[in-house]
C-alpha positions as CSV (number, residue, x, y, z in Angstrom):
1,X,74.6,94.9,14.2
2,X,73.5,94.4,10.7
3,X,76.3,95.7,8.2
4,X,73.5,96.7,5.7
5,X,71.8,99.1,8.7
6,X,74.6,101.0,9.7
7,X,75.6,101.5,6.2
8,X,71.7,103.2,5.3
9,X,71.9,106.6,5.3
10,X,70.0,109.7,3.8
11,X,71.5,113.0,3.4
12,X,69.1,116.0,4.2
13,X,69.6,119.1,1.8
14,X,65.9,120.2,1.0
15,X,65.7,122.9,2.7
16,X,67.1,125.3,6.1
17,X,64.8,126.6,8.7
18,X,66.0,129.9,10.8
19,X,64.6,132.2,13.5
20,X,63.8,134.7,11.2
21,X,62.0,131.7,9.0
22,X,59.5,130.8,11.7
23,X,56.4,133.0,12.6
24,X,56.4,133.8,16.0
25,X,53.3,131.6,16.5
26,X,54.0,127.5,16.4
27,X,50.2,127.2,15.4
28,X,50.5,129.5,12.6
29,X,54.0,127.7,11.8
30,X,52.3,124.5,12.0
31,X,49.6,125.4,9.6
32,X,51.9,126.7,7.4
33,X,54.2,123.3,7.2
34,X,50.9,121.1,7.6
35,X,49.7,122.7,4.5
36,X,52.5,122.4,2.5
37,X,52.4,118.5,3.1
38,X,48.8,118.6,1.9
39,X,49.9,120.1,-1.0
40,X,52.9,117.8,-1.5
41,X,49.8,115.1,-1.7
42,X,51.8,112.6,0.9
43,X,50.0,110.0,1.5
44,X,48.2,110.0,5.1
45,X,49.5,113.6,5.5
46,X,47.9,113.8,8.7
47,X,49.7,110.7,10.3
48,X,50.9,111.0,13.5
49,X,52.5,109.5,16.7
50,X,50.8,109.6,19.8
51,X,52.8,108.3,22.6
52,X,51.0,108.4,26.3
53,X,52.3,106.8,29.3
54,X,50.4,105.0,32.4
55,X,50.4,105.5,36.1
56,X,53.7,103.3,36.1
57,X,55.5,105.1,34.3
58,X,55.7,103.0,30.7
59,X,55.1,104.7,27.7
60,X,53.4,103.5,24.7
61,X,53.1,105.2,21.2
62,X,50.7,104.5,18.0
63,X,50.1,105.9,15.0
64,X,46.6,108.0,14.8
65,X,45.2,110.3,12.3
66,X,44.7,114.1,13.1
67,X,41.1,114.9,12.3
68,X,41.2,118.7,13.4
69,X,43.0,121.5,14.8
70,X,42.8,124.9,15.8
71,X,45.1,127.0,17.9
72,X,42.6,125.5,21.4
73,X,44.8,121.9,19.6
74,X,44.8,118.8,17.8
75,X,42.4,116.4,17.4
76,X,41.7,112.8,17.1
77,X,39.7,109.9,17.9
78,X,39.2,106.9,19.2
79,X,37.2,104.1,22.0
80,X,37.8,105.5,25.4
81,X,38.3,101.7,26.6
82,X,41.5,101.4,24.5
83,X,45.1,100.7,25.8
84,X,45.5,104.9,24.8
85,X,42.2,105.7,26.6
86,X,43.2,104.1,29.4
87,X,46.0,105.5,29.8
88,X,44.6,108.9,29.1
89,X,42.7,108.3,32.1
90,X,45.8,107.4,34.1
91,X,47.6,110.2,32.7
92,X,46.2,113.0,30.7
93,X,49.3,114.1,29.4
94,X,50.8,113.1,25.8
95,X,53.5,114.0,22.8
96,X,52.4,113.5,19.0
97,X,55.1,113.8,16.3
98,X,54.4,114.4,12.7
99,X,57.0,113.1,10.5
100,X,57.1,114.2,6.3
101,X,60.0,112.3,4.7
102,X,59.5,113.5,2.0
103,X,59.4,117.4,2.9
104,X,62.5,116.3,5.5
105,X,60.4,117.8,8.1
106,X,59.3,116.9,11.3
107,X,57.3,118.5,14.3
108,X,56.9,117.5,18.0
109,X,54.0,118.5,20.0
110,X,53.5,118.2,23.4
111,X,50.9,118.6,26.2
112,X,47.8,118.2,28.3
113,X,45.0,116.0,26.5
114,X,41.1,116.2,27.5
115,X,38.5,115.0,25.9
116,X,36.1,116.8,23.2
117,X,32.7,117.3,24.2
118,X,29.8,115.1,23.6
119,X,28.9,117.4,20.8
120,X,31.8,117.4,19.1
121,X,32.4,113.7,19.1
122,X,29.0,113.0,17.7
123,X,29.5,115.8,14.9
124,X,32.4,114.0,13.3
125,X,31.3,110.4,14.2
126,X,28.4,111.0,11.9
127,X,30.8,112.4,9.0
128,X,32.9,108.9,8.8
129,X,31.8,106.5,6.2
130,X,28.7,104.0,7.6
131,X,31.6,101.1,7.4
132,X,33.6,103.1,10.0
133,X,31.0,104.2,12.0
134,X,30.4,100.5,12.4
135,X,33.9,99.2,13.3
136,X,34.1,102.0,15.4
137,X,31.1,100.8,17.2
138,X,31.3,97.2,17.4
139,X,34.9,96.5,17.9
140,X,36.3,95.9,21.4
141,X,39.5,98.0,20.7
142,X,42.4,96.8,22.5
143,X,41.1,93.3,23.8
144,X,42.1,90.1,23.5
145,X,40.4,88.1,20.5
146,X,40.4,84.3,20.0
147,X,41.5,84.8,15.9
148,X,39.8,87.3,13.1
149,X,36.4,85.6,12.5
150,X,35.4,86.8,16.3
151,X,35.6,90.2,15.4
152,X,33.8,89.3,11.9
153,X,31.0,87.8,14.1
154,X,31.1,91.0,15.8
155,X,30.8,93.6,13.4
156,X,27.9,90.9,11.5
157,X,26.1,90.8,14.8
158,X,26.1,94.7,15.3
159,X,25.0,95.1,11.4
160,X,22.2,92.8,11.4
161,X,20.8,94.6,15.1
162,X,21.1,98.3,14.0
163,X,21.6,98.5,10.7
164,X,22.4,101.4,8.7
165,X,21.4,103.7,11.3
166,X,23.0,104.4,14.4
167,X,24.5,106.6,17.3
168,X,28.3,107.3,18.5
169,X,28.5,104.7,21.3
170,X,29.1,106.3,24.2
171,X,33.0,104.8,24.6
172,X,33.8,106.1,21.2
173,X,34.7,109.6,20.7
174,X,37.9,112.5,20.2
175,X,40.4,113.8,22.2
176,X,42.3,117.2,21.6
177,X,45.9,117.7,23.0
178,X,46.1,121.2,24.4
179,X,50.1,122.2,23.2
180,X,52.7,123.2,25.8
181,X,55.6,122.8,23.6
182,X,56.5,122.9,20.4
183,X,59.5,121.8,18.3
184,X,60.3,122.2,14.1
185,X,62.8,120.1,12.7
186,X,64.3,120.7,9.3
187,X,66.7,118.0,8.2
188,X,70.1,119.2,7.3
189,X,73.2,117.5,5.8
190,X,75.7,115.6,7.9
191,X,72.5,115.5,10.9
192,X,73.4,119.4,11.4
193,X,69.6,119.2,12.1
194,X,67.8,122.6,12.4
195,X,65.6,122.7,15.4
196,X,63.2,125.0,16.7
197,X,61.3,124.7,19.7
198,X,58.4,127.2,21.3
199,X,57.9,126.8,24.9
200,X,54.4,128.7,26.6
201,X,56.3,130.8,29.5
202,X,53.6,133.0,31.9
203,X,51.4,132.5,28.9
204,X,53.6,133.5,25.8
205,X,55.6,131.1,23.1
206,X,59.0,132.1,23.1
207,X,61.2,130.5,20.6
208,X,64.6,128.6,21.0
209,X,66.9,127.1,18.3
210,X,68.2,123.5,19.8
211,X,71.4,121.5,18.9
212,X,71.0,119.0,16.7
């Protein structure tokens, strides 16, 4: 291995995180920590990983934005046809991870993922900047393409026939993961990690404190 890698390391000593810290809801905890990275101005605060897996088994993960969330979930979007939709369709099940260096925090969310209805999809479509909108729209997320210019031609093509002015296409639109698990991390020094993890049992979160 490179000498340089093994030799990187960051100590954690921001902060501690104990039962008695966490509220006994992981959506009001999450608020609470999501917040405070709002507030810490991080850039793309609401990055996330969303990993999903296919009918065989393999797994892939991507970074997304969240663009809601509520304790019914978390929210984001994207064209049904992509390698994520697709395997949403496969396998409506996925983990996101939210990661603040910065804050040496992390959470881990897991569980079923549906889609958001019609509704819904159209409400925030029509919110995202015209330029979006149209990328959204014209771009075949996911597929092959011969070099950049294609996808110029495409989005030129799509400009020049509808303009301005224009519906959510019907394979564009949000998801919501429905939680079944939580977990809090809190770094701590020497990787004496502080982790927290909720688990929905016959319909209530009870809370566990993991080994680092």
């Amino acid at each position: 291995m490179q000498d340089d890698i093994q030799k990187r390391r960051h100590e954690y000593t921001l902060k501690q995180l104990n039962e008695q810290d966490v509220d006994t809801s992981p959506f009001v905890q999450f608020d609470i920590w999501f917040k405070m990275a709002l507030d810490a101005n991080l850039t793309d605060a609401n990055a996330l990983t969303l990993a999903t897996v296919n009918s065989e088994g393999k797994p892939t993960a991507r970074i997304l934005l969240l663009k809601d969330y509520s304790n019914d979930g978390y929210c984001f979007f994207t064209n049904y046809k992509s390698k994520k939709g697709e395997d949403l369709k496969q396998n409506p099940f996925g983990a996101m991870v939210f990661f603040w260096p910065d804050l040496e925090k992390q959470i881990r969310i897991e569980g079923r993922i549906e889609r958001l209805s019609p509704e819904q999809s159209d409400e925030y479509f029509m919110v995202r900047p015209v330029g979006s909108r149209r990328a959204a729209a014209a771009s075949p997320q996911s597929s092959i393409l011969k070099n950049r210019r294609e996808l110029e031609q495409a989005i030129n093509d799509f400009k020049n026939k509808f303009g301005d002015n224009f519906k959510r296409p019907s394979y564009w639109g949000g998801y919501r993961l429905i939680p079944e698990k939580f977990e809090f991390w809190q770094g701590r020094e020497n990787r004496l990690n502080d982790r927290i993890e909720f688990v929905l049992e016959n319909g209530k979160w009870n809370f566990y404190r993991l080994a680092p």
